[in-house]
C-alpha positions as CSV (number, residue, x, y, z in Angstrom):
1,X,14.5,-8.7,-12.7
2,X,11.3,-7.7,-11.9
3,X,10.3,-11.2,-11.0
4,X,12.2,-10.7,-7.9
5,X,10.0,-7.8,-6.5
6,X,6.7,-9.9,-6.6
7,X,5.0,-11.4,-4.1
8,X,3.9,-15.1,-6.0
9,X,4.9,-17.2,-3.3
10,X,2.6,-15.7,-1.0
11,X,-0.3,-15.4,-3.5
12,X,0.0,-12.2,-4.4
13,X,0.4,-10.7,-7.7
14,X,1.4,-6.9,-6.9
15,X,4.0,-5.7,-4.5
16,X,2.7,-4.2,-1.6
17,X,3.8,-0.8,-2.7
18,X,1.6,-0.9,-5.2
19,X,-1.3,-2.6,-3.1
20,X,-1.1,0.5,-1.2
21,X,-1.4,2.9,-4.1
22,X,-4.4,1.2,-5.0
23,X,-5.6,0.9,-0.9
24,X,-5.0,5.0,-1.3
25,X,-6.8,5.5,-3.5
26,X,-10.2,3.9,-3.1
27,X,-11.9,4.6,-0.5
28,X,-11.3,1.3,2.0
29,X,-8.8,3.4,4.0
30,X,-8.3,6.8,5.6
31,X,-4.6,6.8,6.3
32,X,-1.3,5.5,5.9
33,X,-2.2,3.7,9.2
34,X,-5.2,1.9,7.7
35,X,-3.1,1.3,5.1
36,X,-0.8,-1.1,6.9
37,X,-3.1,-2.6,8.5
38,X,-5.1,-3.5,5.7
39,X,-1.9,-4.6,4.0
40,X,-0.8,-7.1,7.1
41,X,-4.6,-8.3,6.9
42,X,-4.1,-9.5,3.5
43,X,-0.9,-10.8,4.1
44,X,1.6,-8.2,2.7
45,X,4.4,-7.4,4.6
46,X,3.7,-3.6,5.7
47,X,7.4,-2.6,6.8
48,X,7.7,-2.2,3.0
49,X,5.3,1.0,3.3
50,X,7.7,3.2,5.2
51,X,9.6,6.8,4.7
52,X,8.4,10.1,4.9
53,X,8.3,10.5,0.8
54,X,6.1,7.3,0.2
55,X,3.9,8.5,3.7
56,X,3.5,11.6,2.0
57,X,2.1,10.7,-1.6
58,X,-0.1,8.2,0.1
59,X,-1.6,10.5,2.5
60,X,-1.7,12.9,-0.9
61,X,-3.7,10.0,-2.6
62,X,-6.1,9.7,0.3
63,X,-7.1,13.5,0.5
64,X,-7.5,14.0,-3.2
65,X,-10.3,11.7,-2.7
66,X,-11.8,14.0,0.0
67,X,-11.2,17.2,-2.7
């Protein structure tokens, strides 16, 4: 059920994973670090950002800006 993976009681209408896809790629933050941080600022809970494969396409996302 996708249901389940969405964050309505909190207000929020994406998951945080995919907050952080869209964080990566604008240009509001610089790393995976920021990324969390922005994340807890708006309320998402930022231990869902975490392994090295989801670190690494983030970080991806963020320097293809810079390209």
């Amino acid at each position: 059920m996708l249901l389940l993976y969405r964050d309505y009681v909190d207000g929020h209408d994406i998951t945080a994973v995919e907050r952080a896809f869209q964080l990566a790629r604008s240009s509001a933050c610089t790393c995976v670090k920021d990324i969390k941080e922005r994340l807890m600022a708006e309320g998402y809970a930022a231990n869902q950002i975490s392994g090295r494969v989801l670190s690494k396409q983030l970080a991806a996302l963020i320097k293809a800006r810079h390209a």
